[in-house]
Backbone bond lengths (Angstrom), bond angles and torsions (degrees), N, CA, C in turn:
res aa  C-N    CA-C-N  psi(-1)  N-CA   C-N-CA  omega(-1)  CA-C   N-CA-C  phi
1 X - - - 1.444 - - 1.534 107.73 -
2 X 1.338 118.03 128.84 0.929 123.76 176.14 1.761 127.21 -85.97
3 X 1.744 112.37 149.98 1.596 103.28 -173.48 1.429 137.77 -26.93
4 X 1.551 98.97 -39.96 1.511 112.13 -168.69 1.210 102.45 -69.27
5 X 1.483 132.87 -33.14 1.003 133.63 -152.92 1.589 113.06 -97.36
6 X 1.396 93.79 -50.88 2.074 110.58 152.64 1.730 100.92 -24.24
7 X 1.225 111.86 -61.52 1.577 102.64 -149.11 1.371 110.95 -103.40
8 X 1.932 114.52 -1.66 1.423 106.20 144.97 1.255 124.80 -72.26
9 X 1.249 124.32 -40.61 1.652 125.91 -164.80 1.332 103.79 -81.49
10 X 1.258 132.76 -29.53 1.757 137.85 152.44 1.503 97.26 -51.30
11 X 0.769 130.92 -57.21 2.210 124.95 -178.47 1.690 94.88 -45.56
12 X 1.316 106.14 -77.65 1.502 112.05 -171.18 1.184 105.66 -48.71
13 X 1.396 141.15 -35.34 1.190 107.21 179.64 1.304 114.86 -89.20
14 X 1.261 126.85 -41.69 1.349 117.80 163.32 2.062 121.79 -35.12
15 X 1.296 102.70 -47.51 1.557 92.59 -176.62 1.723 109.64 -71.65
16 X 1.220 126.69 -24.62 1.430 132.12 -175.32 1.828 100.59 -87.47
17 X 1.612 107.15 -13.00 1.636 70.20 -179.34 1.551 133.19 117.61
18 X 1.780 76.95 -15.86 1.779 82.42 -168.31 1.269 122.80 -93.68
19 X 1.391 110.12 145.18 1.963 102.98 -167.15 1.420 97.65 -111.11
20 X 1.251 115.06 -23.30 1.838 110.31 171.55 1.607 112.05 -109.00
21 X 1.148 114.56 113.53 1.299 134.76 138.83 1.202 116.99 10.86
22 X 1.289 99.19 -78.57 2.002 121.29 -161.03 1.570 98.34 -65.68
23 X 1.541 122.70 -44.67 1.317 117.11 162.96 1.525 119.36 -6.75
24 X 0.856 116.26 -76.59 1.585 129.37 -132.73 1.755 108.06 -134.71
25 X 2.082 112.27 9.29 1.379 127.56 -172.73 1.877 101.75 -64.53
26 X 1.210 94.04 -47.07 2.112 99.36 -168.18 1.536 94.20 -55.06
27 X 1.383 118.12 -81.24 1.125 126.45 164.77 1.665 130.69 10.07
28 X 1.381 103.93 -83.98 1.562 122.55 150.59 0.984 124.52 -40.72
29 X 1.525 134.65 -78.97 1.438 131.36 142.08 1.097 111.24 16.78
30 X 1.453 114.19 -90.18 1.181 128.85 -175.35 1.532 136.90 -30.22
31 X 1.500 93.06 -59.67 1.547 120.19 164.01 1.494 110.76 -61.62
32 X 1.113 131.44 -61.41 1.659 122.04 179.37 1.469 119.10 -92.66
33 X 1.183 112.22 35.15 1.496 139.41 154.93 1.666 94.19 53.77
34 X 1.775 131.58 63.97 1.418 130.80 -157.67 1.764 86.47 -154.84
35 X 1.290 100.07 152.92 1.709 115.27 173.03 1.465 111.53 -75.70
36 X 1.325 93.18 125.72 1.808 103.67 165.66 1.385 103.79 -26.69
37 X 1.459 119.04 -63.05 1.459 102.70 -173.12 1.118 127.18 -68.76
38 X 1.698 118.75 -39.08 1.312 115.28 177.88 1.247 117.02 -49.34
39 X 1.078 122.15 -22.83 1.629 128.68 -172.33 1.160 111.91 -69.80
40 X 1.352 103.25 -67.24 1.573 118.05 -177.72 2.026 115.60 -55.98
41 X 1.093 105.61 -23.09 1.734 117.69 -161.74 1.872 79.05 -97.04
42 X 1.332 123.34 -63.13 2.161 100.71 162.34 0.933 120.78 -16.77
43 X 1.630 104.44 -63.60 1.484 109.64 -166.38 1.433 155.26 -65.62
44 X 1.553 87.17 -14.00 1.593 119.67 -148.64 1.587 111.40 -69.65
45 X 0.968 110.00 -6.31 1.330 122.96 -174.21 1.342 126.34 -123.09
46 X 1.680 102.61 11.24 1.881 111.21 -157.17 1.490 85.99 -94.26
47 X 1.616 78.32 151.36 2.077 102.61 167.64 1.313 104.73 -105.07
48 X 1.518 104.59 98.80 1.942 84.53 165.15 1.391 119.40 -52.52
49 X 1.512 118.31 -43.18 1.389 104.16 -166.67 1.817 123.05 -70.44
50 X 1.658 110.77 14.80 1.279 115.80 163.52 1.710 109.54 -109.72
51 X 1.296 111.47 14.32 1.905 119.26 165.29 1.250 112.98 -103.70
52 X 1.602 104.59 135.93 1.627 132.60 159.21 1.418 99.78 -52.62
53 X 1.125 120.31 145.33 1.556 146.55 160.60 1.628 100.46 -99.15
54 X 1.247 118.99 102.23 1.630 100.70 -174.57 2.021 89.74 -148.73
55 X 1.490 106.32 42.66 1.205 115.16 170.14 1.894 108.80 -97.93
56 X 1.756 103.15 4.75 1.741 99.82 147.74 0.916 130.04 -96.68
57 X 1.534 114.08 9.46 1.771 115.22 160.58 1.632 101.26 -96.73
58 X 0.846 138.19 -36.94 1.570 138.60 167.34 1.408 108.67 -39.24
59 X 1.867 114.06 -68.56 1.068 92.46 175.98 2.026 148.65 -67.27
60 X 1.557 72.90 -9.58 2.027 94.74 -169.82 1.681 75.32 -63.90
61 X 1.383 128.44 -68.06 1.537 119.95 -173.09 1.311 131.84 -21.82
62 X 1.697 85.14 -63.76 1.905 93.11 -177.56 1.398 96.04 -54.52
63 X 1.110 159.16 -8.00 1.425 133.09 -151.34 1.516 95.77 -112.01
64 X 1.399 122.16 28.56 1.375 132.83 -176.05 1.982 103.76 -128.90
65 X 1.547 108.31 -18.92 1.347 92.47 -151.71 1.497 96.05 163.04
66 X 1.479 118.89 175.34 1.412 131.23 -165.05 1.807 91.83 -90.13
67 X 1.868 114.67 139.99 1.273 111.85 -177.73 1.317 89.97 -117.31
68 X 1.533 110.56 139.42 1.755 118.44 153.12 0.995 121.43 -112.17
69 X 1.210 133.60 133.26 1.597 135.62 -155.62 1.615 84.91 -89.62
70 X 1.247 120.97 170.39 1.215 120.91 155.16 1.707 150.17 39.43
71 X 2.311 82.84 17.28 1.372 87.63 -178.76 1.537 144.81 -48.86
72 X 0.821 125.58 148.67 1.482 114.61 -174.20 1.897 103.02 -119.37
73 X 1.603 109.05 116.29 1.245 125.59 -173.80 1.756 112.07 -107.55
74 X 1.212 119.00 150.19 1.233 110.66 171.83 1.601 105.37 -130.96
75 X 1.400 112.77 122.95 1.405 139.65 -143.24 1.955 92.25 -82.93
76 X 1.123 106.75 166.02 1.357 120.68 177.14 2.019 109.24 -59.32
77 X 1.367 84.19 -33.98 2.007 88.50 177.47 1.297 108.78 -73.38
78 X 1.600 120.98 -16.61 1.513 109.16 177.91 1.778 101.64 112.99
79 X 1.747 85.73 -15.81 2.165 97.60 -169.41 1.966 94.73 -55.76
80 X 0.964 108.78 163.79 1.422 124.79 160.00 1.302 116.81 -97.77
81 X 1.484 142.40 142.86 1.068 114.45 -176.21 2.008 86.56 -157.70
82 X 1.402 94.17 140.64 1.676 101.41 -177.95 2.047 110.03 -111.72
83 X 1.442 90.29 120.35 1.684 72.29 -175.88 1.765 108.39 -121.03
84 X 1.025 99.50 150.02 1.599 100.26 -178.24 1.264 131.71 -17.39
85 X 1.276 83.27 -65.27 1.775 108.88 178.50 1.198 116.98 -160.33
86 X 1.276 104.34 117.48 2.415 121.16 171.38 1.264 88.07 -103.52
87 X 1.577 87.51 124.33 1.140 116.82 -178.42 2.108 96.72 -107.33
88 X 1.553 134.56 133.19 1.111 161.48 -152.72 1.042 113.24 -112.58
89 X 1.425 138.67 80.42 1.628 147.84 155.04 1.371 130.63 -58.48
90 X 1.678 119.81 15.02 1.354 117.37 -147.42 1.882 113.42 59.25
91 X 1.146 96.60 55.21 1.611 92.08 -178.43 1.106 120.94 99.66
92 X 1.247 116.00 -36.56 1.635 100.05 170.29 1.506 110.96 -105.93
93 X 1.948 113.72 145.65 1.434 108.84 -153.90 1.754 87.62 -114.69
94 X 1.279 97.65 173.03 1.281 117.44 172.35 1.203 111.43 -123.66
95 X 1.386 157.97 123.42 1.633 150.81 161.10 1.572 101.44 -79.27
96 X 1.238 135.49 141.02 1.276 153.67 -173.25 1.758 95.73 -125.49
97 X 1.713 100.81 149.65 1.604 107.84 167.60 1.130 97.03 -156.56
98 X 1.038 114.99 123.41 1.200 144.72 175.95 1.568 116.35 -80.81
99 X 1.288 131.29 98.65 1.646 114.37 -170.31 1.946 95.01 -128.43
100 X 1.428 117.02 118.93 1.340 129.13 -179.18 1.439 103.32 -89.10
101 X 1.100 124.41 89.34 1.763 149.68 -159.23 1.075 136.30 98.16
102 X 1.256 133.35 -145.86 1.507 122.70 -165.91 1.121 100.71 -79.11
103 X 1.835 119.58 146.03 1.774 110.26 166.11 1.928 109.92 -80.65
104 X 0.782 85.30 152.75 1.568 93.69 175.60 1.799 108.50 -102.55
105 X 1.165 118.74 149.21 1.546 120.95 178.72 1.868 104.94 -47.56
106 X 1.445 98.02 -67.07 1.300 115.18 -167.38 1.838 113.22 -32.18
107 X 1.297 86.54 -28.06 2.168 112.24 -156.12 1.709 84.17 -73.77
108 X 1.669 97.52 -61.75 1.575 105.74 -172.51 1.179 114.29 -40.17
109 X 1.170 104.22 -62.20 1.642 119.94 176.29 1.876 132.96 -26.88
110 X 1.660 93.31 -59.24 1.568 118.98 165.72 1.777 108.99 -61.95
111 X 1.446 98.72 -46.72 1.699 77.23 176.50 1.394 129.98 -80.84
112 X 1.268 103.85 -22.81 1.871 108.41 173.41 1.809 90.69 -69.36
113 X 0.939 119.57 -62.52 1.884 103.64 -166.12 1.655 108.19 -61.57
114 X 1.424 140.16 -21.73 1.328 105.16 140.12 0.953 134.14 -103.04
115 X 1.529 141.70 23.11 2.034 137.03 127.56 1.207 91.85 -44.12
116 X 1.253 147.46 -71.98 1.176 146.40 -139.22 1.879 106.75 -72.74
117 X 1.379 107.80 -61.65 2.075 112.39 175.29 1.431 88.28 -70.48
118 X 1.469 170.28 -91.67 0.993 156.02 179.10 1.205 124.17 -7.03
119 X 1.877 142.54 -29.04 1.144 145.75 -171.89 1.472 106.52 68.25
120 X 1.070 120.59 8.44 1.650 105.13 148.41 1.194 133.10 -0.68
121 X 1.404 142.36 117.94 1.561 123.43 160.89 1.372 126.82 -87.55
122 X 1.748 124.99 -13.06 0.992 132.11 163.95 1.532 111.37 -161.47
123 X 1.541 121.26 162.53 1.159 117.56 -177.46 1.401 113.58 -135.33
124 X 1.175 128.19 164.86 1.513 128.73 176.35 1.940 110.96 -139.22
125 X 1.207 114.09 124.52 1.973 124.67 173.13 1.225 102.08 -85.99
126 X 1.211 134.33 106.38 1.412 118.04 174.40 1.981 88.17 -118.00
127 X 1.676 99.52 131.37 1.539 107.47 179.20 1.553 99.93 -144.37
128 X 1.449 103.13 130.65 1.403 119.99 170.88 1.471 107.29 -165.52
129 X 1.636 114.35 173.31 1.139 121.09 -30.47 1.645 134.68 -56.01
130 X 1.404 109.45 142.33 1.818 95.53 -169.04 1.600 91.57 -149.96
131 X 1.352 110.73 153.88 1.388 120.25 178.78 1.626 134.36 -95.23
132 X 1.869 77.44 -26.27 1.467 94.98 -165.61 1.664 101.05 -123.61
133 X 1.439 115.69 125.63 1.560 96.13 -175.70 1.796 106.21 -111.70
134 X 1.187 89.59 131.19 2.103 114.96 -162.37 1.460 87.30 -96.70
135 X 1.244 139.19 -73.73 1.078 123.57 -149.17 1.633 118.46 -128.60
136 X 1.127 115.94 33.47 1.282 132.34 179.37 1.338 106.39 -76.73
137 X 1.829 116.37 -55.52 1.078 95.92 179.76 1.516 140.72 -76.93
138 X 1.417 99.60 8.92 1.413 99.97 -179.16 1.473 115.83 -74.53
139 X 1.731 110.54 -32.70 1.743 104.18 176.09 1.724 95.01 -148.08
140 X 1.230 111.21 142.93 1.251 133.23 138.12 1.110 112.57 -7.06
141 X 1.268 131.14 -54.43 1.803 144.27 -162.11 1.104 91.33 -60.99
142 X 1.639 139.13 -62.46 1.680 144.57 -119.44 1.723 69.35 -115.72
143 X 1.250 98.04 135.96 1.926 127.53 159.60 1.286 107.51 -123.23
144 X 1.345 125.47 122.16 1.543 118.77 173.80 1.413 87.60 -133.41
145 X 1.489 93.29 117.96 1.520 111.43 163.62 1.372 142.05 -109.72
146 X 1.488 131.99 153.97 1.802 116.51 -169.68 1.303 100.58 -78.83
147 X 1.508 129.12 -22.30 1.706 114.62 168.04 1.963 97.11 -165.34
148 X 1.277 98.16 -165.97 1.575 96.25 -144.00 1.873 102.33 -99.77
149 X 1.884 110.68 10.96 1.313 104.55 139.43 1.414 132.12 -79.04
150 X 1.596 110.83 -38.46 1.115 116.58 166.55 1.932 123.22 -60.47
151 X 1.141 100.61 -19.29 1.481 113.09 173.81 1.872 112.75 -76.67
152 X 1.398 99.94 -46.37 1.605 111.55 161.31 1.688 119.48 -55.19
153 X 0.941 119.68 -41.84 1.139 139.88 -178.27 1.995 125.16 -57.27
154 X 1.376 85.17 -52.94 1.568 121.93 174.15 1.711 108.78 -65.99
155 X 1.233 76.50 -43.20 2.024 102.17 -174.67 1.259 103.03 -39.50
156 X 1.485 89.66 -77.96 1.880 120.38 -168.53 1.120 108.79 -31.94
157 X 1.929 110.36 -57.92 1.600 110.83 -173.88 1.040 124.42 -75.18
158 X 1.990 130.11 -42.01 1.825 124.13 143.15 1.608 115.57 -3.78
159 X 1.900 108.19 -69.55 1.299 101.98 -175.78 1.104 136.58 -76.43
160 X 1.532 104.92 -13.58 1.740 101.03 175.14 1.363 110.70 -99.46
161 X 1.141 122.64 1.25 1.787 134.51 136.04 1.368 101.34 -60.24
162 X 1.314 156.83 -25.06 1.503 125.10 -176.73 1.341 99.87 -133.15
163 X 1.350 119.62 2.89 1.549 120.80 161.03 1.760 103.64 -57.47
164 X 1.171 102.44 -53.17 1.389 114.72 -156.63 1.864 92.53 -65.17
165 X 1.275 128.01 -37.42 1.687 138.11 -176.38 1.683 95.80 -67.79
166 X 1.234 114.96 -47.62 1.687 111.34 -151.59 1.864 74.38 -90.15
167 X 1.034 172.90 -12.23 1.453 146.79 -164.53 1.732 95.71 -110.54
168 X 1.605 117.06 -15.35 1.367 109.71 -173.01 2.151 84.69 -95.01
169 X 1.139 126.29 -26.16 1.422 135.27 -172.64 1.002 99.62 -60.91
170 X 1.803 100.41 -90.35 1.412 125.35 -137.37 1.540 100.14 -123.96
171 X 0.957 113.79 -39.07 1.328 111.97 -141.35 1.897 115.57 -95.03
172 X 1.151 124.44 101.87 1.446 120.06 162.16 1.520 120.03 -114.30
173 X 1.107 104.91 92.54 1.592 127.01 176.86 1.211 104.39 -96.02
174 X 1.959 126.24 125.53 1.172 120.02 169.01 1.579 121.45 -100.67
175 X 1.186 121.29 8.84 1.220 147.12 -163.97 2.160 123.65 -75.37
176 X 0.588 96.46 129.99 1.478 91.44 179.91 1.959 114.29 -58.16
177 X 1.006 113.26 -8.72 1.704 117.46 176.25 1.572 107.00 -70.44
178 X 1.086 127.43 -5.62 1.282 127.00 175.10 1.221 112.05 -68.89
179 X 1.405 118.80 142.46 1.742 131.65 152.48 1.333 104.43 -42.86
């Protein structure tokens, strides 16, 4: 099982609650397309109480559009590239990154160059918890928050700042998932 996937199904279980594993292994599996066992043999050793719950930025998302945890894109260079979460506009995507502490330049860096060889249409940095915010103000995109209401919070207004761009753009969704 791969990282991305480690530290979604650790969210879900942490935000739902769950103290056993085996609960809720088929399930999961299922959803991040991974073997009952492989899952469980990751897991076997996890502390929830050292996991982020950050399945209220997931949902602030979905409420824009279809979310994929852990899509896996293959970029114009041929690179492979796995991103948190593509987020689904009827066609136009969003890449999400999720970073649980400070972002580092280098981090920033790697994820804009694959949104960018990927064909991305827009992207979003969401990093918390953090104290000090470095690069927020340079764009809209990057949210650095002191914890993951204030990260929800930040969220909401980003997207209904580019809700309002992608429906005058791109976007005609008739659907109730809209902001």
């Amino acid at each position: 099982m791969d990282e991305c996937t480690g530290k979604h199904v650790l969210s879900i279980l942490k935000h739902r609650g769950i103290n056993d594993i085996t609960e809720s292994a088929s399930k999961l599996a299922n959803n991040f397309d991974v073997s009952e066992e492989d899952l469980l043999s990751s897991l076997e050793n996890a502390d929830l109480n050292k996991v982020y719950d950050f399945e209220p930025i997931i949902e602030e998302i979905s409420r824009i559009g279809n979310v994929k945890r852990c899509a896996r894109v293959v970029g114009e260079s041929g690179e492979h590239y796995v991103f948190d979460t593509l987020a689904d506009l009827d066609g136009f995507r969003i890449a999400v990154y999720i970073k649980i502490g400070r972002p580092g330049l280098k981090e920033i860096i790697k994820f804009l160059t694959a949104v960018y060889d990927a064909g991305i249409d827009d992207w979003l940095f969401i990093a918390f918890p953090v104290t000090e915010k470095d690069f927020s103000s340079y764009s809209t995109n990057i949210i650095e928050a002191k914890d993951i209401n204030d990260a929800v919070k930040n969220l909401r207004a980003v997207l209904e700042d580019k809700r309002k761009g992608y429906q005058l753009q791109y976007y005609n969704h008739n659907s109730g998932n809209v902001l």
